[in-house]
KOLKERO-661200 format. One line per 5 residues: number of its first residue (from 0); their letters; for each residue x, y, z of C-alpha. Coordinates in Angstrom, 3 decimals, decimal comma. Layout:
! KOLKERO-661200
NUM	A	X:Y:Z; ...
***
This chain:
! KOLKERO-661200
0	XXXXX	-6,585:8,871:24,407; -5,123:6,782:21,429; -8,886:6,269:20,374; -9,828:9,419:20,683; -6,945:10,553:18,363
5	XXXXX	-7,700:7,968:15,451; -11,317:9,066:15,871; -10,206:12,570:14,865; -7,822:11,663:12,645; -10,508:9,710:10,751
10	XXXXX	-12,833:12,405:10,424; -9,907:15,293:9,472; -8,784:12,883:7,110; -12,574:12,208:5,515; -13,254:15,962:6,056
15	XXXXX	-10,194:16,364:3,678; -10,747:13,748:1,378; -14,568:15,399:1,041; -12,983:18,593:0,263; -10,833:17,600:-2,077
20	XXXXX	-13,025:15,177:-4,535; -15,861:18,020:-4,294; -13,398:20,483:-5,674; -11,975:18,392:-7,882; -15,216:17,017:-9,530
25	XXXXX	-16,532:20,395:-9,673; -13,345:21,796:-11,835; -13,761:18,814:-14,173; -17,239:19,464:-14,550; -17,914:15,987:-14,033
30	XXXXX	-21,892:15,122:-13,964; -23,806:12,199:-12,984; -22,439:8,955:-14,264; -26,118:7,293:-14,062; -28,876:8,567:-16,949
35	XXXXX	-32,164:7,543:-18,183; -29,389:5,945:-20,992; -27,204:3,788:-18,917; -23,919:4,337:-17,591; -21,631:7,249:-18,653
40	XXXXX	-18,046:5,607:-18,976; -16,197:8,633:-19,452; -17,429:10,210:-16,417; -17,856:7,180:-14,206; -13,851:6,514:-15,193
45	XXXXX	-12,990:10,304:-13,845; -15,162:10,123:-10,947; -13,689:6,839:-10,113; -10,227:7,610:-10,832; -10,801:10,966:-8,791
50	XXXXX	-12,464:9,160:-5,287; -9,261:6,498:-5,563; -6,539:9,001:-5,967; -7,495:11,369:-3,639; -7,617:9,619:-0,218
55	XXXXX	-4,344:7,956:-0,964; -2,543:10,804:-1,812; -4,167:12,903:0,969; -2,703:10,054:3,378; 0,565:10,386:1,863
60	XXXXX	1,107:14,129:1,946; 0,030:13,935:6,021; 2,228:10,906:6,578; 4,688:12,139:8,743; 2,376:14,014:10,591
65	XXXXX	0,594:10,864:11,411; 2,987:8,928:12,440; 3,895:11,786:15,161; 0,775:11,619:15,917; -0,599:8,490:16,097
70	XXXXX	2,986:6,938:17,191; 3,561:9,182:19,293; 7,335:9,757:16,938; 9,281:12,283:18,482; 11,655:14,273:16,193
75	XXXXX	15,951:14,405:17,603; 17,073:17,454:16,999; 20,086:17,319:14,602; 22,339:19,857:17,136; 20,954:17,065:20,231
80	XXXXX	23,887:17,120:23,268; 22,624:13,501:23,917; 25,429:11,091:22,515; 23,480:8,131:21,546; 20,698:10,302:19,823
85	XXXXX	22,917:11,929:17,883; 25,329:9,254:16,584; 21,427:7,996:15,691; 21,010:10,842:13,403; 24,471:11,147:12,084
90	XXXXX	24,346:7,174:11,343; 20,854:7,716:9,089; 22,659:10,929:7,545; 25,626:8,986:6,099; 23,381:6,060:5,093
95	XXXXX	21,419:8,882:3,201; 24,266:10,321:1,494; 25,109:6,900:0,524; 22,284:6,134:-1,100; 22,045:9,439:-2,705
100	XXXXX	18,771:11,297:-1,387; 18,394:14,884:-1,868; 17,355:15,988:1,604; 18,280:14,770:4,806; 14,809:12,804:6,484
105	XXXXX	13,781:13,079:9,806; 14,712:11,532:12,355; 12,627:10,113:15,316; 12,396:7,397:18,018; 8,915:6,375:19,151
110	XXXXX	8,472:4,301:22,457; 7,572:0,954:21,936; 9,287:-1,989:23,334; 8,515:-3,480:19,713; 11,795:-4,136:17,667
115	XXXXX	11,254:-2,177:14,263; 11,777:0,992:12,417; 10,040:2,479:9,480; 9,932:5,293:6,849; 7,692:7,192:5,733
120	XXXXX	6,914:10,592:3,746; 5,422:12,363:0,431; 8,992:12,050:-1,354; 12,710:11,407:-0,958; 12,974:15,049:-0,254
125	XXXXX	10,846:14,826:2,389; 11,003:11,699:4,560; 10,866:10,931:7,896; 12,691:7,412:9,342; 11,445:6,495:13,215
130	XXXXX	12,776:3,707:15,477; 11,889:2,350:18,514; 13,278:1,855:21,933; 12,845:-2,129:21,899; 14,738:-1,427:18,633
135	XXXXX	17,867:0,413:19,933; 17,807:-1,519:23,155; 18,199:-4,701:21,843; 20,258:-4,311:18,695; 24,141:-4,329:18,508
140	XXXXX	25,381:-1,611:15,968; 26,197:-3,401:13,219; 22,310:-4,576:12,868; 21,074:-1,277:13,400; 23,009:0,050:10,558
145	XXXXX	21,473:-2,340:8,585; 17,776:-1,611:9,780; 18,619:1,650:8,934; 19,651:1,001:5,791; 16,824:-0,795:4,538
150	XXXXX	14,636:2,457:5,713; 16,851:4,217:3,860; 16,652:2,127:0,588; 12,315:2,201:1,168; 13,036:6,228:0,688
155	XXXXX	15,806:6,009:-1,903; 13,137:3,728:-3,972; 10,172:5,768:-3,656; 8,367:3,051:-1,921; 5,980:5,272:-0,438
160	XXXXX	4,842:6,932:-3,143; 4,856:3,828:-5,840; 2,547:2,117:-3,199; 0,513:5,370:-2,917; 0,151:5,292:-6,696
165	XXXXX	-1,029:1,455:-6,715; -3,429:2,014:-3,871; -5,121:4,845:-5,445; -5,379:2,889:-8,975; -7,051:-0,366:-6,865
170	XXXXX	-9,163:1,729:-5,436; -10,502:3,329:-8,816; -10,486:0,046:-10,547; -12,462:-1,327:-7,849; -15,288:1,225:-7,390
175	XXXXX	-15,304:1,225:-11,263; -15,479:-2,282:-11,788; -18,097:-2,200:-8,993; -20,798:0,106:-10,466; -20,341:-1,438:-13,481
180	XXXXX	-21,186:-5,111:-12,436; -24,136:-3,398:-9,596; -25,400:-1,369:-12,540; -25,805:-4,429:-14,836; -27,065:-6,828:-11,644
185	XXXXX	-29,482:-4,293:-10,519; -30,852:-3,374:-13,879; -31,771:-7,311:-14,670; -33,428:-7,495:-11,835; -35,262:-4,851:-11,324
190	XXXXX	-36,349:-4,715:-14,915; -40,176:-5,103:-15,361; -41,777:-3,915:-18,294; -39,710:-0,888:-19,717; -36,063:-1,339:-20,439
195	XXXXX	-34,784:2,137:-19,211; -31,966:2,565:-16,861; -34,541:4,107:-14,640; -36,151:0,739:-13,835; -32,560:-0,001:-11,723
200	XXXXX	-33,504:0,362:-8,210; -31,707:2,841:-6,582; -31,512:0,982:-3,035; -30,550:-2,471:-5,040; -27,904:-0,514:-7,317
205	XXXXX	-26,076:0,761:-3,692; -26,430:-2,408:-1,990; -24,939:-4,383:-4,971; -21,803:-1,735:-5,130; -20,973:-1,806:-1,365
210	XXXXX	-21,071:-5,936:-1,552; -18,693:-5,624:-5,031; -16,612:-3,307:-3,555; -15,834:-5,404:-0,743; -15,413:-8,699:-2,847
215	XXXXX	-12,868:-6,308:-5,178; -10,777:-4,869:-2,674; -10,089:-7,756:-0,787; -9,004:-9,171:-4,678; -7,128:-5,847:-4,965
220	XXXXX	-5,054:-6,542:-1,574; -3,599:-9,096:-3,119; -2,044:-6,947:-5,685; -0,849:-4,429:-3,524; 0,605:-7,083:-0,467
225	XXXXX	2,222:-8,589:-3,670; 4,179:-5,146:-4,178; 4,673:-4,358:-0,898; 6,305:-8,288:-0,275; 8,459:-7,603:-3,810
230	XXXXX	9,676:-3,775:-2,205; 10,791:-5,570:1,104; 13,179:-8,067:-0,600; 14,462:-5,093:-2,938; 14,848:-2,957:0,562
235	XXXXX	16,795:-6,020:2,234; 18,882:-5,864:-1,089; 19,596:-2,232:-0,576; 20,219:-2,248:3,392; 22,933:-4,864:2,461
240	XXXXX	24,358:-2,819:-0,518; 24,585:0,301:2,207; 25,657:-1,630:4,977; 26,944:-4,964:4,130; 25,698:-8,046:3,746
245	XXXXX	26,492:-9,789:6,508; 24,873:-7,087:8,803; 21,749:-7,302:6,771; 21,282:-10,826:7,194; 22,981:-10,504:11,453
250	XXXXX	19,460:-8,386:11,398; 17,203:-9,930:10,351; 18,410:-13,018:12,228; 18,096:-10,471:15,149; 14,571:-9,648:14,120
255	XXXXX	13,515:-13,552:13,977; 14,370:-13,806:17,500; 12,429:-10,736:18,546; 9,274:-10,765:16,166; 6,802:-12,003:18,995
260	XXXXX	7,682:-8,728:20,784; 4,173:-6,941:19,809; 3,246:-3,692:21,064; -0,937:-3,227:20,643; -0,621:0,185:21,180
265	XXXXX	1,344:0,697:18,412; -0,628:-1,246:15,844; -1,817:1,000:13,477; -2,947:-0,957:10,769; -1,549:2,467:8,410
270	XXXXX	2,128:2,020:9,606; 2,125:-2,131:9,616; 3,307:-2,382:5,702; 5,813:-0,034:6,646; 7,804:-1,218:9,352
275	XXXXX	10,704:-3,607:8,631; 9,428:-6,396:10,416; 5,738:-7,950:10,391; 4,294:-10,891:12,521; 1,549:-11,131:10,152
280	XXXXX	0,446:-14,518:8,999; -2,928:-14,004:7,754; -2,904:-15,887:4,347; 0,654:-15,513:2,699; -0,987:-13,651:-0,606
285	XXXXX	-2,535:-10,943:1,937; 1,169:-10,406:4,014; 2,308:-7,083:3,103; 5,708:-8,648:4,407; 7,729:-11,889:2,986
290	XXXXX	8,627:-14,761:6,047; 12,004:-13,755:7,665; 13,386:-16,757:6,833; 12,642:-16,285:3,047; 14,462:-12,601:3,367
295	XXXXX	17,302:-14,553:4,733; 18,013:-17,198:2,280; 17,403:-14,896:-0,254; 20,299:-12,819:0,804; 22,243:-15,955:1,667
300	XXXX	21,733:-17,373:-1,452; 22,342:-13,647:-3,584; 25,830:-12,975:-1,374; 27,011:-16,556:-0,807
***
């Protein structure tokens, strides 16, 4: 069932993505970036630039929905009779108010016996903060204040839409770059006699940009695991300014303890870089989080 559901979320999201860029290109009247000349820049730039942008934004604006989908988040109802749901929403309410967001987000708990919580949405307006059962079954209130408070902060900063924004820009620097480098590669040799860009083989050209786009975007990761290690610290920072220091740091004590508490159901590689807590310890430059124990003594040492 859960494979089933990525399968069609891949090809509704790439049916999407399709739609979009086609329109798109077609309203800027963008032509082939390839002539019997060379390389157009201009339009190369704006087709690049228009491929990047669009898938990232697309999976932004459907965010929420895809986390109820694919994590299986289901919403509390505000008016819920059920006590412990909603002091739940009335705790992220106040934390929301604190920190000054324009719209209430969503609320939602997901099953998982996993001990996170994440946020996600297209804007501040409209957000959507999940946690799971593991999560409130094995926190004390004081540290799930402060969980929720660091979700809150994520929203408050725009996270997911700064890290939208730098996704889409590595992915148009990296398909430029790319065709750029395959052009040149492909050109040189394939070159025989005449020095037209015609002599670039067209099979060479494509195999040369797939290979550079890999090399690139795994040199692009960097970049964006970089950002996404910085926004954790400055979401620690704000859970502790909303809830306290102390309960900040009792947290993520508590989440130390519980990190080897994995739930393979649950994970999405979409939603990983946007849960509180991740296990991850492939290479520290391609960790979308920081080490607990760094998150720790840098509050320690900031509040001490």
């Amino acid at each position: 069932m859960a494979l089933a559901k990525r399968i069609i979320l891949f090809l509704l999201v790439n049916m999407a993505v399709l739609s979009t860029v086609s329109a798109l290109l077609y309203f800027f009247n963008i032509r082939p970036y390839i002539s019997q000349y060379g390389l157009d820049y201009q339009s190369l730039a704006i087709f690049c630039l228009i491929w990047g942008m669009a898938g990232a934004f697309i999976s932004l604006l459907i965010s929420r929905f895809m986390a109820k989908w694919m994590m299986g988040v289901q919403i509390i109802d505000p008016e819920t009779r059920d006590p412990s749901m909603r002091a739940l929403v009335q705790l992220i309410y106040s934390l929301a108010k604190k920190a000054g967001l324009p719209a209430m987000p969503e609320v939602g708990i997901y099953d998982s016996p996993e001990v996170n919580a994440f946020a996600t949405g297209p804007s501040k307006s409209r957000s959507l903060v999940a946690v799971s059962s593991g999560l409130l079954n094995k926190m004390n209130p004081d540290e799930l204040e402060a969980v929720l408070g660091h979700e809150i902060t994520h929203v408050a900063n725009g996270d997911m839409v700064t890290m939208t924004l730098l996704q889409g820009v590595i992915n148009a620097f990296v398909m430029f770059f790319a065709r750029v480098v395959a052009f040149a590669i492909s050109r040189a040799l394939g070159r025989r006699d005449d020095e037209s860009a015609e002599s670039t083989s067209p099979f060479l050209y494509q195999m040369t940009v797939f290979g550079l786009e890999i090399v690139f975007m795994i040199l692009g990761s960097i970049v964006v695991a970089s950002f996404s290690r910085y926004r954790e610290f400055r979401a620690d920072a704000g859970g502790a300014r909303l809830a306290g220091p102390q309960k900040m740091i009792q947290a993520l004590q508590a989440l130390k303890r519980t990190v080897e508490i994995q739930d393979p159901s649950h994970e999405q590689q979409a939603f990983q870089a946007l849960k509180i807590s991740s296990q991850s310890s492939f290479m520290k430059l391609f960790s979308s989080h920081p080490p607990l124990d760094d998150r720790i003594a840098r509050l320690k040492e900031k509040y001490s």
